[in-house]
C-alpha positions, 0 to 999 in steps of 0.5 A: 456493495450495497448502498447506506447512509450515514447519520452523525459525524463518524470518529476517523480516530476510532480504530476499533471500531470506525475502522473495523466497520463494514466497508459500505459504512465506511463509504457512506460516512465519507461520503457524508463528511465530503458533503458537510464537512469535507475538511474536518479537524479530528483530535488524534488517536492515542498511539500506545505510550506516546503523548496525545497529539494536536489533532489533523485536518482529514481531506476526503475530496480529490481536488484537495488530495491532489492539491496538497500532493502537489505542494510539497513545499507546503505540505511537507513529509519530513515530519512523517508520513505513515502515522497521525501521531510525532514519532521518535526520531529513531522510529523515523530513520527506521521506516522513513527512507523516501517518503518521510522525507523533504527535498534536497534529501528526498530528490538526492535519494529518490536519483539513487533507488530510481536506478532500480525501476529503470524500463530495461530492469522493469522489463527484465522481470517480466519473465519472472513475474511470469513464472512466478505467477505460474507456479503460484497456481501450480501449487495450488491447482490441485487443491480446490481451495486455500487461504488466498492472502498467504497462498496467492496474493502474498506470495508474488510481490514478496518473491519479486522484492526479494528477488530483486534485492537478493534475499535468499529463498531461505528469508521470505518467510522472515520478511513476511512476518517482519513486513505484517507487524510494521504495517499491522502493528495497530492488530493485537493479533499481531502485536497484542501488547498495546502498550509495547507498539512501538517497541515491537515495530522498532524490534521488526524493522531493526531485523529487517534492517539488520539483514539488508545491512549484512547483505550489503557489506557483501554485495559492496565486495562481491557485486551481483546482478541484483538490485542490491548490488546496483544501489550499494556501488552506485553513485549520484552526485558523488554520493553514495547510500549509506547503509542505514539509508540502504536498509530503510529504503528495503524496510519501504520496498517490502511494505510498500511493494509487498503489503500493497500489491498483496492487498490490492490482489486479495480485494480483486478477488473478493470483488469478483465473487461480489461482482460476477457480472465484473468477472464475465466482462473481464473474461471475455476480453482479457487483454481489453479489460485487463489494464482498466480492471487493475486500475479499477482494483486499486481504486476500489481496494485504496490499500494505502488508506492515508498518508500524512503531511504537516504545514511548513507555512500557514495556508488554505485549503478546501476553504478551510484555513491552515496554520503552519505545524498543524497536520492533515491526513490525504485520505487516499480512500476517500477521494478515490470515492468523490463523485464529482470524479467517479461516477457511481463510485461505490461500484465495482467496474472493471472498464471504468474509464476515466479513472483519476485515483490516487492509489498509488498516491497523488501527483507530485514527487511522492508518487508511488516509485513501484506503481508500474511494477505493481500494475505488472504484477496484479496484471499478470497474477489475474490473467494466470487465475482467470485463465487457469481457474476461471472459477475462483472465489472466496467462500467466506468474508475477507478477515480485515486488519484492524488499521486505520492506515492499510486497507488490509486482508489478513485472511481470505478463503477461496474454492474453485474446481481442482485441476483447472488448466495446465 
């Protein structure tokens, strides 16, 4: 990426055009803000019909992202997480699950779903995962080319959440569509009625929610090996997850694990065509580079741009006073670009090391619950591409989500030489 410099104060609230910038703009307007302003107060954007609300303080520092992640007392979540504006308690209770939640109701349900990332049902997927990368590149092999997003980088995270939870083959293409409008609704190409946001996401996750809810009542009768089946009949401090609680935990598994771990893909392969020096490095020691390079993805890529908390008490933060009620933005993007911590930050280096990023979030108990799962996946996903088709890359510019929340890839062509290696 080329290097720039940003004159003036850039408007993190301008979706449209901010956020839609060339990503060396947006590091260099971050970087500038770290330097003069690091903890800047914005007024908040407008979110379709909800009134304006008060404004948030943005953390572009690491040091200041970590210390308010590992102050949950102070910086809490149960206001929500996902979004600068106060949403309705129903919008909550669809998307919220973990991570719009405070302790005790975050620790007691945290102890239930962990049982689905225990290391022996981790490690029963690595055949799958496996095996799914393979025919991911089986059926494109022959092509020459493809829309990565849809083709590659989608299809893995959402066959493996899927097949965890049991949700049949036939729904993918469901889960799909449903998981792109919770996370893309601020794109008119996905949601182009501005006025009606929040009415279409309430729509997509209420159908998300309806089919884990069915799937639920099944597994609690007839109980399967999958993950469904070990959090509807599992029990916790004599309690148990209700269903609503079971389907807004799968609304955040398909987003998180989906959205996420496909982005983080599509951005490593466009940086490998930006970098092929980065490429012949991590070709030549597969098994060396491979764990540095995925980490060094995640940080370039930062998929999960910001997360919100709100003060429960007055404090202090990066010298910058804080009154209880008010809300910041951890802006993940940009702390994972402090060079106080990343030298050079801005490049692109697969054997980076150290690497403290945040982009699995920062340390406390809102730690990413998938990050081991995810590092699984793009692992495996760019050993079957580099060693199969060594010579993918993308033949166009990376078509970005407009978002201000998701570092998203809508579209992404690439080429390589058909037939590659069986």
């Amino acid at each position: 990426m080329t290097a720039t410099t940003w004159t003036g104060r850039p408007d993190l609230s301008d979706i449209e055009n901010f956020w839609t910038a060339p990503i060396a703009e947006r590091a260099a307007a971050f970087a500038a803000l770290r330097e003069r302003e690091p903890v800047p107060f914005y007024e908040e954007p407008q979110f379709s019909i909800l009134p304006k609300g008060p404004g948030y303080y943005a953390l572009t520092r690491l040091d200041d992202v970590v210390e308010a992640s590992r102050n949950p007392a102070i910086f809490t979540s149960g206001a929500g997480s996902t979004n600068v504006a106060d949403m309705p308690p129903e919008f909550l209770e669809f998307y919220g699950s973990m991570i719009n939640m405070d302790d005790p109701k975050h620790v007691r349900l945290r102890k239930i779903v962990s049982r689905g990332f225990t290391p022996r049902r981790l490690s029963a997927l690595t055949d799958e995962v496996a095996s799914t990368a393979r025919a991911i590149v089986d059926d494109v092999i022959d092509a020459g080319e493809c829309d990565a997003v849809r083709a590659i980088s989608a299809r893995l995270p959402l066959k493996i959440v899927c097949d965890m939870m049991g949700v049949p083959d036939s729904q993918y293409d469901f889960v799909y569509d449903k998981s792109n409008i919770v996370l893309g609704a601020s794109d008119p190409e996905y949601v182009p009625d501005a006025e009606n946001i929040i009415v279409a996401l309430l729509q997509a996750g209420n159908e998300l929610a309806e089919l884990m809810r069915d799937l639920g009542r099944i597994r609690e009768k007839n109980p399967t090996d999958d993950l469904t089946s070990a959090l509807v009949n599992a029990e916790i401090d004599g309690g148990r997850l209700t269903p609503d609680e079971l389907a807004s935990f799968f609304i955040l598994l398909v987003v998180a694990g989906n959205e996420t771990t496909r982005n983080a893909i599509s951005w490593g392969l466009h940086l490998l065509t930006e970098n092929p020096d980065q490429r012949d490095i991590w070709l030549s020691d597969l098994d060396g580079v491979t764990p540095t390079a995925v980490e060094e993805i995640v940080r370039w890529a930062s998929p999960v741009i910001f997360m919100r908390r709100t003060l429960a008490v007055d404090a202090v933060l990066g010298d910058r006073p804080m009154t209880a009620g008010e809300k910041v933005l951890l802006f993940y993007w940009a702390a994972n670009r402090d060079p106080k911590h990343f030298t050079e930050p801005d490049v692109f280096d697969v054997r980076r090391s150290p690497n403290p990023h945040v982009g699995f979030g920062g340390p406390g108990p809102h730690f990413c619950l998938g990050a081991h799962l995810a590092r699984r996946e793009m692992s495996v996903m760019f050993r079957e591409l580099l060693t199969r088709v060594p010579d993918i890359h993308t033949t166009a510019e990376p078509r970005r989500l407009q978002s201000m929340f998701i570092n998203g890839i809508k579209e992404l062509p690439v080429a390589f030489t058909p037939g590659g290696k069986r």
